[in-house]
N, C-alpha and C positions, 0 to 999 in steps of 0.2 A: 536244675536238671529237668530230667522229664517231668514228675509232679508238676512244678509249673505251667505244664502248659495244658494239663489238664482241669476240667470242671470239680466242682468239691465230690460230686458224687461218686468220683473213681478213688479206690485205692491204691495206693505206689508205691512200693517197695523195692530198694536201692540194695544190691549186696553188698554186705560189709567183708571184710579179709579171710573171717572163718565159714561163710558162704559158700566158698568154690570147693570148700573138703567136706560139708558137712554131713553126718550120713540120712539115707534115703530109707524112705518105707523101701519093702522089699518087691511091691509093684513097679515103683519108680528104677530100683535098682535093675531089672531086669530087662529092662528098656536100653540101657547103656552097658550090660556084662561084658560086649565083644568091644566097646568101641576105644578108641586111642584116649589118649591120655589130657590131651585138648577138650577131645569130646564130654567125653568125663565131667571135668570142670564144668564149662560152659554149662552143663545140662545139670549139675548139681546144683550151682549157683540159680538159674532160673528157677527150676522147679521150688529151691526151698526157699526165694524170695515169692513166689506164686505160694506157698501153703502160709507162709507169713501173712499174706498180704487175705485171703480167703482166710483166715482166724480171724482176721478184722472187720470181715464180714458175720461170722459167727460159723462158721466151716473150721473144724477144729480137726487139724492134722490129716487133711484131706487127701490121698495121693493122686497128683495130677498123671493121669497114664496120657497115650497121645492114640491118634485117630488115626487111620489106614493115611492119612498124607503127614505122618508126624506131627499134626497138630495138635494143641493143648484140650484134653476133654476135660472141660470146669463143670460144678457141678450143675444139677436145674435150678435153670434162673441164676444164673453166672454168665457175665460175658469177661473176655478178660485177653491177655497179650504179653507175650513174653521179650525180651528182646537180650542180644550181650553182642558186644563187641572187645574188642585186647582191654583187660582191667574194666571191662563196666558190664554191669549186666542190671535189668528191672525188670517187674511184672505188677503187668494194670490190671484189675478188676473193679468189677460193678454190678450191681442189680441189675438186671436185665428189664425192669419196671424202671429204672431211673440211664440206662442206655440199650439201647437193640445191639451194637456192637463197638469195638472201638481199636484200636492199632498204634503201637509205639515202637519206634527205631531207634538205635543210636549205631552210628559207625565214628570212624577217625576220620581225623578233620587234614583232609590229602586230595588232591585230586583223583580223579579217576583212573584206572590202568587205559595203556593204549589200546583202542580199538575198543573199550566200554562203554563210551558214551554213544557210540550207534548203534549200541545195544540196548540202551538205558532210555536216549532222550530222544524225541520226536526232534524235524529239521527245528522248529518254532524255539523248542526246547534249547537245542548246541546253541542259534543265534542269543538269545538273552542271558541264557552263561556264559558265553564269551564275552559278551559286554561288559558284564559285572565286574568289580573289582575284587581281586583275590581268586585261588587256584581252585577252590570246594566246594563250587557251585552248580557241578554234576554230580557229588557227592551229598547234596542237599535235597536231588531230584531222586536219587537214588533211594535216600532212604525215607523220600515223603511216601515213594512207590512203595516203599516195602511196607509201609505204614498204611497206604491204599489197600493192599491185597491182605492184611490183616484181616483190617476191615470188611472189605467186599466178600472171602470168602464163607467164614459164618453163613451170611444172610444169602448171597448166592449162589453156593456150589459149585463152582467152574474156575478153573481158571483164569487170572487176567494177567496179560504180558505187560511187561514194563511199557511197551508201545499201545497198549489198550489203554493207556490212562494218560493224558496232558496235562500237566501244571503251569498254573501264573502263581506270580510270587511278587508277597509286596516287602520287600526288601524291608524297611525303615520299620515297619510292625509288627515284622517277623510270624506273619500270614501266609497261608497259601491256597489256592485253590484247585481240586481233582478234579476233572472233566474225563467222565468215562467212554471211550469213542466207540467200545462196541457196538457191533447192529444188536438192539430190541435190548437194550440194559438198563433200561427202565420198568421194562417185566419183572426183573428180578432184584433189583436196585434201585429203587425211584429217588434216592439223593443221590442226585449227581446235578450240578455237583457237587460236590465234600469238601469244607471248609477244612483246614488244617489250620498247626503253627508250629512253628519252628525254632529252633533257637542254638548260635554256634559259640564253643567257647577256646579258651586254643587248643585243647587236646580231641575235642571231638564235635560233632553234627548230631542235632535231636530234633524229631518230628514225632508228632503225635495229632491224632483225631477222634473224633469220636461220632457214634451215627446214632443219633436222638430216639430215643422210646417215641411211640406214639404220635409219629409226626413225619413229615417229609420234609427235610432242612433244603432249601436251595435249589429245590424243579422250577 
Protein backbone atom coordinates (compact mmCIF):
# COMPACT_ATOMS: atom_id res chain seq x y z
CA UNK A 1 0.00 0.00 0.00
CA UNK A 2 1.12 3.44 0.48
CA UNK A 3 3.82 2.78 3.34
CA UNK A 4 5.67 1.16 0.58
CA UNK A 5 6.44 3.68 -1.23
CA UNK A 6 7.50 5.78 1.28
CA UNK A 7 11.07 6.36 2.91
CA UNK A 8 11.48 4.80 6.69
CA UNK A 9 11.41 8.21 8.06
CA UNK A 10 7.62 8.65 7.47
CA UNK A 11 4.81 7.24 9.50
CA UNK A 12 1.75 5.31 7.93
CA UNK A 13 -1.21 4.56 9.20
CA UNK A 14 -3.84 2.43 7.21
CA UNK A 15 -7.63 2.46 8.82
CA UNK A 16 -8.68 -0.65 10.09
CA UNK A 17 -13.01 -1.33 10.10
CA UNK A 18 -13.38 0.40 13.61
CA UNK A 19 -11.62 3.72 12.16
CA UNK A 20 -14.39 5.13 10.07
CA UNK A 21 -16.91 5.24 13.52
CA UNK A 22 -14.28 5.89 15.97
CA UNK A 23 -14.93 8.84 18.24
CA UNK A 24 -13.12 12.33 17.83
CA UNK A 25 -11.65 14.82 20.32
CA UNK A 26 -14.33 17.47 20.50
CA UNK A 27 -12.12 19.85 18.27
CA UNK A 28 -12.10 17.33 15.62
CA UNK A 29 -15.80 16.65 16.00
CA UNK A 30 -16.74 20.15 15.39
CA UNK A 31 -15.25 20.45 12.22
CA UNK A 32 -17.72 17.62 10.66
CA UNK A 33 -21.26 18.62 13.23
CA UNK A 34 -23.11 19.70 9.87
CA UNK A 35 -21.70 17.45 7.48
CA UNK A 36 -23.40 14.26 5.61
CA UNK A 37 -22.95 11.07 6.60
CA UNK A 38 -19.98 10.03 3.86
CA UNK A 39 -18.38 13.09 5.24
CA UNK A 40 -18.29 11.86 8.65
CA UNK A 41 -16.72 8.69 7.92
CA UNK A 42 -14.02 9.77 5.62
CA UNK A 43 -12.94 12.49 8.06
CA UNK A 44 -13.19 10.22 11.16
CA UNK A 45 -11.26 7.57 9.55
CA UNK A 46 -8.30 10.22 8.45
CA UNK A 47 -7.99 12.10 11.37
CA UNK A 48 -7.94 9.08 13.75
CA UNK A 49 -5.39 7.21 11.57
CA UNK A 50 -3.28 10.86 11.60
CA UNK A 51 -3.54 10.86 15.67
CA UNK A 52 -2.31 7.15 15.50
CA UNK A 53 0.17 7.80 13.33
CA UNK A 54 1.52 11.42 15.41
CA UNK A 55 1.62 8.97 18.85
CA UNK A 56 4.18 7.25 16.94
CA UNK A 57 5.78 10.10 16.73
CA UNK A 58 5.42 10.89 20.31
CA UNK A 59 2.28 13.42 19.86
CA UNK A 60 -0.15 11.71 22.02
CA UNK A 61 -3.82 12.20 21.27
CA UNK A 62 -3.19 15.20 19.22
CA UNK A 63 -6.35 16.79 17.69
CA UNK A 64 -5.65 17.50 14.09
CA UNK A 65 -8.10 20.67 13.50
CA UNK A 66 -7.72 21.88 9.68
CA UNK A 67 -6.63 25.50 8.15
CA UNK A 68 -8.91 28.07 6.43
CA UNK A 69 -8.32 25.72 3.01
CA UNK A 70 -9.47 22.41 5.05
CA UNK A 71 -6.08 21.35 5.41
CA UNK A 72 -4.50 19.16 8.16
CA UNK A 73 -2.87 21.64 10.91
CA UNK A 74 0.02 18.94 12.54
CA UNK A 75 1.61 19.90 15.14
CA UNK A 76 5.50 22.04 14.93
CA UNK A 77 7.71 20.17 13.28
CA UNK A 78 5.23 17.79 11.78
CA UNK A 79 4.73 17.64 8.17
CA UNK A 80 2.09 14.97 7.33
CA UNK A 81 -0.92 13.84 4.58
CA UNK A 82 -3.98 12.49 4.76
CA UNK A 83 -5.81 10.68 2.09
CA UNK A 84 -9.26 8.10 1.58
CA UNK A 85 -10.85 6.92 -1.08
CA UNK A 86 -14.46 4.10 -1.09
CA UNK A 87 -12.99 1.60 1.78
CA UNK A 88 -9.34 2.99 2.06
CA UNK A 89 -8.21 5.85 3.94
CA UNK A 90 -4.23 6.73 5.31
CA UNK A 91 -2.24 9.48 6.96
CA UNK A 92 1.67 10.12 6.50
CA UNK A 93 3.79 11.97 8.89
CA UNK A 94 7.19 12.99 9.70
CA UNK A 95 9.78 15.13 11.29
CA UNK A 96 10.00 17.95 9.60
CA UNK A 97 14.00 17.69 10.22
CA UNK A 98 13.90 14.40 8.42
CA UNK A 99 11.10 15.79 5.41
CA UNK A 100 10.22 19.74 4.51
CA UNK A 101 6.90 18.06 3.06
CA UNK A 102 5.32 15.15 1.63
CA UNK A 103 1.85 14.00 -0.19
CA UNK A 104 -0.17 10.69 -0.46
CA UNK A 105 -3.22 9.56 -2.67
CA UNK A 106 -5.10 6.76 -3.30
CA UNK A 107 -8.28 6.58 -5.56
CA UNK A 108 -10.14 3.39 -7.43
CA UNK A 109 -8.53 1.80 -9.93
CA UNK A 110 -11.22 3.17 -13.20
CA UNK A 111 -10.73 5.31 -15.66
CA UNK A 112 -11.37 8.78 -15.70
CA UNK A 113 -15.13 10.24 -15.97
CA UNK A 114 -15.77 11.85 -19.52
CA UNK A 115 -14.44 15.13 -20.18
CA UNK A 116 -11.85 14.75 -16.95
CA UNK A 117 -8.93 14.04 -18.48
CA UNK A 118 -8.74 17.80 -20.04
CA UNK A 119 -9.16 18.67 -17.02
CA UNK A 120 -6.61 16.65 -15.25
CA UNK A 121 -3.74 16.00 -17.94
CA UNK A 122 -1.71 18.20 -20.28
CA UNK A 123 -1.91 17.39 -24.44
CA UNK A 124 1.72 15.29 -23.60
CA UNK A 125 -0.16 13.71 -20.65
CA UNK A 126 -3.81 12.30 -22.75
CA UNK A 127 -0.90 11.13 -25.66
CA UNK A 128 1.06 8.55 -23.18
CA UNK A 129 -2.02 7.43 -21.38
CA UNK A 130 -3.50 6.48 -24.22
CA UNK A 131 -0.82 4.51 -25.31
CA UNK A 132 -0.33 2.54 -22.20
CA UNK A 133 -2.01 -0.65 -21.69
CA UNK A 134 -5.06 -0.62 -19.42
CA UNK A 135 -8.03 1.96 -18.82
CA UNK A 136 -6.28 3.96 -15.15
CA UNK A 137 -3.70 5.75 -16.50
CA UNK A 138 -5.48 9.22 -16.18
CA UNK A 139 -6.36 8.02 -12.81
CA UNK A 140 -2.66 7.48 -11.93
CA UNK A 141 -1.92 11.15 -13.24
CA UNK A 142 -4.79 12.19 -11.27
CA UNK A 143 -3.82 11.03 -8.13
CA UNK A 144 0.22 11.71 -8.54
CA UNK A 145 -1.34 15.46 -8.84
CA UNK A 146 -3.12 15.27 -5.94
CA UNK A 147 -0.15 13.98 -4.33
CA UNK A 148 1.91 17.11 -6.10
CA UNK A 149 -0.50 19.72 -4.49
CA UNK A 150 -0.10 18.04 -0.98
CA UNK A 151 3.16 18.56 -1.37
CA UNK A 152 3.59 21.98 -3.00
CA UNK A 153 1.02 23.60 -0.94
CA UNK A 154 2.70 23.54 2.74
CA UNK A 155 5.90 24.85 1.41
CA UNK A 156 4.11 27.33 -1.18
CA UNK A 157 1.13 28.74 -0.41
CA UNK A 158 -0.79 29.17 -3.67
CA UNK A 159 -2.54 27.21 -5.51
CA UNK A 160 -1.52 24.62 -8.29
CA UNK A 161 -3.96 23.46 -11.02
CA UNK A 162 -3.89 19.96 -12.14
CA UNK A 163 -2.37 21.74 -15.61
CA UNK A 164 0.38 23.56 -13.49
CA UNK A 165 2.19 20.22 -12.89
CA UNK A 166 3.26 17.56 -15.87
CA UNK A 167 4.20 13.91 -15.26
CA UNK A 168 6.64 11.24 -16.91
CA UNK A 169 6.07 7.94 -15.86
CA UNK A 170 8.26 4.95 -15.88
CA UNK A 171 5.95 2.44 -16.02
CA UNK A 172 8.06 -0.88 -15.15
CA UNK A 173 9.56 0.99 -11.79
CA UNK A 174 6.50 2.39 -10.85
CA UNK A 175 8.32 5.99 -10.85
CA UNK A 176 7.15 9.23 -11.72
CA UNK A 177 8.31 12.52 -12.23
CA UNK A 178 6.38 16.32 -11.35
CA UNK A 179 7.59 19.12 -13.51
CA UNK A 180 6.03 22.37 -12.09
CA UNK A 181 5.28 24.68 -15.19
CA UNK A 182 4.44 27.68 -13.24
CA UNK A 183 6.00 31.02 -14.10
CA UNK A 184 8.87 31.73 -11.07
CA UNK A 185 7.94 28.25 -9.03
CA UNK A 186 11.24 27.80 -8.18
CA UNK A 187 10.89 30.93 -5.76
CA UNK A 188 8.76 29.24 -3.89
CA UNK A 189 9.48 25.54 -4.64
CA UNK A 190 12.99 24.84 -6.02
CA UNK A 191 12.26 20.89 -6.38
CA UNK A 192 10.86 20.55 -9.33
CA UNK A 193 11.07 18.40 -10.29
CA UNK A 194 9.56 15.97 -7.60
CA UNK A 195 10.29 12.43 -7.84
CA UNK A 196 7.41 10.27 -7.01
CA UNK A 197 6.11 6.38 -7.00
CA UNK A 198 3.39 4.78 -7.57
CA UNK A 199 1.94 1.65 -7.33
CA UNK A 200 -1.65 -0.16 -8.83
CA UNK A 201 -3.31 -3.04 -7.40
CA UNK A 202 -6.77 -4.29 -8.72
CA UNK A 203 -9.13 -2.36 -6.55
CA UNK A 204 -7.24 0.83 -6.47
CA UNK A 205 -4.17 3.60 -7.58
CA UNK A 206 -1.43 4.82 -4.98
CA UNK A 207 0.98 7.68 -5.22
CA UNK A 208 3.07 9.18 -2.85
CA UNK A 209 6.09 11.69 -2.56
CA UNK A 210 7.97 13.22 -0.56
CA UNK A 211 10.26 16.81 -0.53
CA UNK A 212 13.73 16.23 1.30
CA UNK A 213 14.62 18.28 4.62
CA UNK A 214 17.63 20.37 3.95
CA UNK A 215 18.23 20.03 0.25
CA UNK A 216 16.96 20.64 -3.26
CA UNK A 217 16.05 17.15 -4.76
CA UNK A 218 16.06 17.36 -8.74
CA UNK A 219 16.76 21.38 -9.92
Amino acid sequence: MIAGLLPPAVVTVEAGEADWTAPLPPGEAALVERAVEKRRREFTAGRTCARRALARLGWTDFPVLAGPHREPLWPPGVVGAITHCHGYCAAAVARATDVRSLGIDAELRAPLPAGVAELVCTEPERRWTAALPGDHWGTVVFSAKESVYKAWYPVAGRWLDYLDAELTVERERGCFSARILQPKALEVFPWNPLPGRFSVDEERVFTALVVPAGGVSGA
